[in-house]
N, C-alpha and C positions, 0 to 999 in steps of 0.2 A: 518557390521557396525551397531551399536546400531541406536537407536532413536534419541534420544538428540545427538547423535554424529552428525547425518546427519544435525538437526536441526542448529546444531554450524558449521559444513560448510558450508551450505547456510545464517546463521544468522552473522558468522563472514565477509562473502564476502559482505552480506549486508551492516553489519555497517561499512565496509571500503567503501563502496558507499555513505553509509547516513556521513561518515564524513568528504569527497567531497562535500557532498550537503551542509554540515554546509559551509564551507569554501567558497564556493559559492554563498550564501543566504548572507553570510558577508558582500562579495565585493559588492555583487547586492544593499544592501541596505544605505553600504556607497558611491554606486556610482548615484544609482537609489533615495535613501528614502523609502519614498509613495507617491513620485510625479505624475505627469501627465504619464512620461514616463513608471516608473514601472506598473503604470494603464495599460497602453496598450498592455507592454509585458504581462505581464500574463494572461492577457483578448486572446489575440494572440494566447497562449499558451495551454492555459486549451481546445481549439476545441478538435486539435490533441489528448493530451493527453486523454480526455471523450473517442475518440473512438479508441486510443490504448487500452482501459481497456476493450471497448466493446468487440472490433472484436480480441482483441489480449489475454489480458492475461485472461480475464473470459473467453469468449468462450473456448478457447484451456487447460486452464486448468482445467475446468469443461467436456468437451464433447471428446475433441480429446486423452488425458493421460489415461482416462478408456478404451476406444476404441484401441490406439494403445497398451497397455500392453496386452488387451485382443487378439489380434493378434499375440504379443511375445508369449505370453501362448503357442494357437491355432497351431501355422503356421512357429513359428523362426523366426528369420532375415528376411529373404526371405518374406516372409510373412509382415513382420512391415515392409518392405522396401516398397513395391509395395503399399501398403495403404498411408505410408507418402508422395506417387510421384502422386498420384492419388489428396489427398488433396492438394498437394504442387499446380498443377495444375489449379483445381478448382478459390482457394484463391487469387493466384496473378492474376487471369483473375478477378475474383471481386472486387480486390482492387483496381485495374487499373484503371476499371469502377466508380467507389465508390469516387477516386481521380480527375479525369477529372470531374466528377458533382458536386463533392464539391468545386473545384476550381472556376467553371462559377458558382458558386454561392454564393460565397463569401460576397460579398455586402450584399443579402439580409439575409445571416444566420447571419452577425455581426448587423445587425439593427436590427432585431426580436427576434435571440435566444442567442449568446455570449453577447452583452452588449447593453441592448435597450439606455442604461442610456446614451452611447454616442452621440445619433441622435442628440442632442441639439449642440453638436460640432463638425463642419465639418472636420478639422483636425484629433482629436483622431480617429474619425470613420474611417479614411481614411487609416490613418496609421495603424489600427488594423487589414481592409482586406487584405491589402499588406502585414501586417506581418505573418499574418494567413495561406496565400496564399505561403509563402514563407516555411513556418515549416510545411504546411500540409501532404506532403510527408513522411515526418518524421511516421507517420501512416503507411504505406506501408511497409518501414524498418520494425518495431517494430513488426509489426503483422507476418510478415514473420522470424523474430527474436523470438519471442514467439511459434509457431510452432516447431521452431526446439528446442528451452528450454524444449517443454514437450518432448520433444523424449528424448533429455539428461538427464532429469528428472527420465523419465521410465528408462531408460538404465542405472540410477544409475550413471553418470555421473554428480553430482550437480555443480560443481567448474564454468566452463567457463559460465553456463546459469547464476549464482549467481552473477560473477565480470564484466558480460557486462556493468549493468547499469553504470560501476565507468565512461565509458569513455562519457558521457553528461557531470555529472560533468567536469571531466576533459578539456574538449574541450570549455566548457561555464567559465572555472576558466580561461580559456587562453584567449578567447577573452576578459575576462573582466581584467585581467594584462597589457593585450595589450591597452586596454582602458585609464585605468588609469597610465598606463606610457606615452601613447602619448595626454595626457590630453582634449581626447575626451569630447563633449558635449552628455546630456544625451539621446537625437535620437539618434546619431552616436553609443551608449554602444547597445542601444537596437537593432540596424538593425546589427551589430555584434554577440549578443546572439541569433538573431533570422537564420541568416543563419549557427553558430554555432551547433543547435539544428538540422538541416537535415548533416551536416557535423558526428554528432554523433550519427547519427540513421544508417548511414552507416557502421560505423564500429563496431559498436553492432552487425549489422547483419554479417558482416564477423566474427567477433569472434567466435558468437555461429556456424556459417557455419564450419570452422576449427575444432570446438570442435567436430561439428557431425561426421566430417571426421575420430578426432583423435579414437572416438567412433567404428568405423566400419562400420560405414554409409555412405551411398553419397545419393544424391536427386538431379536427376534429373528431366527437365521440361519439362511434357507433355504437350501433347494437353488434353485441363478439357473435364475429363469426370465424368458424374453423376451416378458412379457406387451403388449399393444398400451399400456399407460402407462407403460412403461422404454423400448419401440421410440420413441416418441415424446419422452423426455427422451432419447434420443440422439442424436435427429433436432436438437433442439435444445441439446444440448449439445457438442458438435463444435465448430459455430466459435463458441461463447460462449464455449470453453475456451482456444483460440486467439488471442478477442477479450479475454478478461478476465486475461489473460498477457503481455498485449501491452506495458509494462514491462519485466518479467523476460525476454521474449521480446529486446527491444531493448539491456537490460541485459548478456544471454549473448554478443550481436553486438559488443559493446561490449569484455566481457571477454576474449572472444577476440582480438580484433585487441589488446587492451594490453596482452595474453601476452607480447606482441613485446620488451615494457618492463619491465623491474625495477621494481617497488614502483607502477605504474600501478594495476592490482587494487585493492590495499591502498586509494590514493589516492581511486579511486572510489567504494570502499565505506564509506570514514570519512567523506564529504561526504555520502554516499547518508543513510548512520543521519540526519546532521542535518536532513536537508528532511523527510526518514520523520515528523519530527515532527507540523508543522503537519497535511501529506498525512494521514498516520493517523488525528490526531484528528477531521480535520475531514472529509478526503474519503470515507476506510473508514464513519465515522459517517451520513453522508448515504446511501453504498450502499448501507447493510446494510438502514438504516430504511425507505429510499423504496423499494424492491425491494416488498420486501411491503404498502405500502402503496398502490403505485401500484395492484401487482394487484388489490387487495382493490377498489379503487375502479371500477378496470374490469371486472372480474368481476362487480359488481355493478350496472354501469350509469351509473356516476356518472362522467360526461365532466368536469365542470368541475370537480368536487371534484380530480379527476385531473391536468387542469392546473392549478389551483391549488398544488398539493402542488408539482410539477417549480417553476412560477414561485419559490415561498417557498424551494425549494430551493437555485435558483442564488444566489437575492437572499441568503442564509444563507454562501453560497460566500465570494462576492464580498466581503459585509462582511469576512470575517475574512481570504483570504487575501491580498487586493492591499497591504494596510501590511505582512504577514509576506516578501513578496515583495521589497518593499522593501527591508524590516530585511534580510535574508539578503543582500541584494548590496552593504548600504552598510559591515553589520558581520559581514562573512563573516573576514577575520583576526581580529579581534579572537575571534569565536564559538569559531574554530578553537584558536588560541594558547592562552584559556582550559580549553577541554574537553579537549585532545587534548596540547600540548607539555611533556613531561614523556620521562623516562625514555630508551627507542628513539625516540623520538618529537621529532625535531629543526623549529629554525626554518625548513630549508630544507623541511622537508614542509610545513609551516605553510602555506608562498606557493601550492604548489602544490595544497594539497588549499582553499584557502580558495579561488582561483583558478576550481575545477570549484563549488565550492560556492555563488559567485553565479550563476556560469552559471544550475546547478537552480531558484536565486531566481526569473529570469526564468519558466520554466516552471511553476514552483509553479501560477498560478491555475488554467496546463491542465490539470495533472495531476491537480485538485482536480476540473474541471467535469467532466471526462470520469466522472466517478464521480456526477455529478450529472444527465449527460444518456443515458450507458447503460443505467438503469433504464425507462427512456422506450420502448425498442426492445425489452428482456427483457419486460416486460411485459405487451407486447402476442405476445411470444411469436416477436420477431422478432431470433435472433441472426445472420441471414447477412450483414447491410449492417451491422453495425456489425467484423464481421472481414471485409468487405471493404475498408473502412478502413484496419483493424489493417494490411490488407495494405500497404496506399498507405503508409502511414506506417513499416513493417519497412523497405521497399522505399527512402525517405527517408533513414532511419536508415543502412543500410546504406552506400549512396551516400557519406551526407556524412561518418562516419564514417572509413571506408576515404580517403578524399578528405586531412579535415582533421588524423588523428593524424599523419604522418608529419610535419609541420610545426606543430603544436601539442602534439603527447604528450595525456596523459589529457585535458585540458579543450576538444580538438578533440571529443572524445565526447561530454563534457556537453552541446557546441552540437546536437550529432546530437541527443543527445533530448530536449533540452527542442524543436528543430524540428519534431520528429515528435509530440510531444506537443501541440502547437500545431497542427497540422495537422490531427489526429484529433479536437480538439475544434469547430474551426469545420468539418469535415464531417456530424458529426454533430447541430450545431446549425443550420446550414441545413437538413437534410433534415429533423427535426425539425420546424422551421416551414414547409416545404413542403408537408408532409401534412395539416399542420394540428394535429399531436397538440401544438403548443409554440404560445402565441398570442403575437404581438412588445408585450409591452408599454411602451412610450414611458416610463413613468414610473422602470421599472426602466432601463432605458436611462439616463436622466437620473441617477438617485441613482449607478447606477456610474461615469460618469466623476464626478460630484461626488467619490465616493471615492476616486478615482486622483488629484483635487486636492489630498485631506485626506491621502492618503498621503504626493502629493509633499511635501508643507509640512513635514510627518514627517518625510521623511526629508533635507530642510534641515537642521531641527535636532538629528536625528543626526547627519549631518556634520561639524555644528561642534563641538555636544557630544563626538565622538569626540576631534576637538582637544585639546579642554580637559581630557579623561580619557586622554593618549596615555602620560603617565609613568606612571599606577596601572594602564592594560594593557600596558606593557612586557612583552617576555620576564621578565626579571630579576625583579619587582614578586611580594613574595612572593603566594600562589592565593588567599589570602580575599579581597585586597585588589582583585585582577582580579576574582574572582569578587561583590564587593562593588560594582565599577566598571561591567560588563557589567550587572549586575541592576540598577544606578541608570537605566542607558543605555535598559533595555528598558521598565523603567517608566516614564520620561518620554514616549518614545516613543507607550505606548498613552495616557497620560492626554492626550496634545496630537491623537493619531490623532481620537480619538474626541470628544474638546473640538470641535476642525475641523470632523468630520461631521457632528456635529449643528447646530452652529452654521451651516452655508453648506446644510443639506438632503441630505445623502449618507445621511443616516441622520436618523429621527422616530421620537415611540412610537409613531406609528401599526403601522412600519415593525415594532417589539419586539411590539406587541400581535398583528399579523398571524400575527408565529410563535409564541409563548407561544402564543396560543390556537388550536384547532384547530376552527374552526367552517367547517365544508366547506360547500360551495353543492352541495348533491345533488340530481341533475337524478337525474325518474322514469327509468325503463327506454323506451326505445320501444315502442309496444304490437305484441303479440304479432302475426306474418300472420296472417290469417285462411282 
């Protein structure tokens, strides 16, 4: 299976999750707003989720996918098996631990690190460790779900690790139907989406479990032992987990300091779902893929098949996110007003959540390459210099954050991290081509600013188009008809995006044929010392 093919099975089960999440984000904020209650769900929320990214998808996708291929390679089956029963092991004895401390401790992580800004109110804060306490498990699933995704990952297997996420969605769309059919009040929606969220962390885990079976695998559970192949995914799973969290990580700095603000949270997170879009499909898709493919190629010797793969990568990037980068900061009200203004859900949230929501625009293509030039450093088995990064850029974040909200409110944040996000991508694409593991190629250079041309000219005539469609996306303008307006606006947009491209050079079929087809330049092995 080609590149981009693989990238479209994991990008398409994506965006069938990411349009779950829209649908979701809808209800939540016709039912929710950016009131008190959405405050606290997603306050709730964001714990769990920081260290499912910690312990689950950076660790294991950075330290355990290199490791176990290299065992396929090494040993066969037999060999990946006995390594995944070993880590299988270790993990849930940690996470066990990891959940019982985080539980009895609940109170004081929602006063000092999820939401200081609540202490001033006895209620929110109350309800936030209950609700925290309640979805915290939800980590335990996920992490143990994430484990087995890289194994189906390597095993080439993408489908079932790809469509797990859809059933959160799915199960949080149902409590909140449920809600809003039996005209629940806004506590009742949220203590519904909260035990919702561990209802869906369970059968994520059963999915990928079934898929590993369908795979050839089974995992069973030993007694943890610290054999010299789990010492060494620790060794490198530590700051991969810290590196591959580094969002969520930035995200919590974020949330925290817009505790300070009524309906900030809320704000962040309904702009966050919309960019999750493009990011998911296209940046998650390249991670998952080029992860195990890099390895496989340097595991086995193959230098340029290896850069190859990273060059098609970025050039994969680049085409899709710089016009989506655009669209979201020319048509970030309109995106907003359509999806979200409804019900709790007023024009003055509109301004403001559209407001953070270009901001993200801006850092879209970062947030996309960092997922394209990470695999680069995992690979080779090297997670310390890409979470020293992580650090430079928390460190950023932090700063400009603290700095910008008191006189910006929420979208003082958004500049925080799309900066930070920016910054970690051109650290690690310098060092990249320092090493030499990234070669600078001039012609990919060339085709990208061409397409920051074809973009600009895009998003010209979205601008004016916006104009001429201003009365059918009014507030007012009944939803098919914005929803009719908005889907003319985006299709014009890509047939003129991609008209542009090709026509000025930003984009050829040499360009489509490069990645449709996977014909690697495999360079022999070096010969043995003698």
């Amino acid at each position: 299976m080609s590149l981009v093919r693989k990238f479209m099975t994991v990008g398409g089960a994506t965006l069938g999750s990411r349009i779950f999440g829209f649908a979701r984000e809808t209800l939540m904020a016709a039912a929710l707003g950016t009131g008190p209650m959405a405050d606290v769900f997603y306050a709730a929320f964001r714990f769990p989720n920081l260290f499912r990214r910690l312990f689950a998808e950076g660790a294991f996708n950075a330290a355990f996918v290199p490791l176990f291929s290299k065992e396929i390679e090494a040993n066969g089956t037999d060999g990946a098996k006995r390594f995944s029963e070993e880590v299988f092991g270790v993990l849930f004895t940690v996470l066990l631990l990891i959940t019982i401390v985080m539980e009895l401790s609940m109170p004081l992580l929602v006063r000092f690190v999820i939401a200081p800004g609540f202490a001033d109110d006895v209620e929110k804060s109350s309800l936030t460790v209950r609700m925290a306490m309640v979805m915290f498990p939800y980590l335990m699933c996920m992490s143990l779900t994430a484990m087995m995704s890289g194994m189906l990952n390597s095993l080439h297997h993408f489908f079932a690790a790809a469509v797990a996420p859809i059933f959160l969605n799915v199960v949080m769309i149902g409590a909140l139907f449920y809600a809003l059919y039996t005209g629940a009040d806004p506590l009742t929606t949220a203590w519904y989406l909260s035990w919702g969220v561990l209802v869906a962390g369970i059968l994520q885990l059963a999915v990928v479990y079934f898929g590993v079976i369908h795979a050839g695998m089974s995992i069973g559970l030993k007694f943890p032992r610290f054999t010299p192949n789990v010492k060494r995914l620790l060794i490198l799973a530590v700051p991969a987990a810290i590196t591959g969290g580094i969002t969520q990580i930035n995200q919590l700095i974020g949330q925290a300091i817009a505790s300070a603000q009524e309906g900030a949270i809320s704000a962040l997170q309904y702009a966050d779902r919309i960019y999750q879009l493009p990011l998911g499909v296209v940046g998650i898709a390249v991670g998952v893929v080029l992860l195990p493919e890099l390895s496989r190629a340097l595991k086995g010797g193959n230098l340029r098949e290896a850069g190859n793969l990273q060059n098609r990568s970025i050039e994969f990037v680049l085409f899709l996110t710089i016009p989506a980068a655009f669209a979201l900061w020319i048509l970030s009200d309109e995106i907003i007003r359509v999806l979200y203004e409804r019900g709790a859900f007023h024009a003055q949230n509109t301004a403001v959540v559209a407001s953070i929501l270009a901001i993200y625009g801006i850092g879209l293509p970062a947030f996309v390459l960092i997922k394209a030039l990470q695999p680069g450093f995992y690979a080779r088995e090297d997670t310390k210099m890409p979470m020293r990064f992580s650090a430079i850029a928390v460190t950023v974040n932090c700063a400009l954050a603290i700095t910008l909200f008191p006189h910006f409110g929420a979208p003082g944040i958004a500049v925080a991290e799309a900066t930070a996000g920016w910054i970690s991508t051109v650290l690690l694409f310098v060092t990249l081509l320092r090493r030499g593991h990234l070669a600078w190629d001039w012609a990919l250079a060339r085709r990208a600013a061409l397409l920051v041309v074809a973009a600009a000219i895009m998003g010209g005539v979205l601008y004016y188009l916006r104009g001429v469609f201003a009365a059918s996306l009014a507030s007012g303008s009944p939803l098919l008809t914005k929803l009719g307006a908005l889907g003319l606006l985006i299709g014009v947009s890509m047939i003129v995006y991609f008209a542009v491209a090709f026509l000025i050079g930003g984009a050829d079929l040499g360009m489509i044929r490069r990645n449709m087809k996977r014909k690697a330049s495999v360079e022999p092995p070096p010969p043995a010392d003698l």
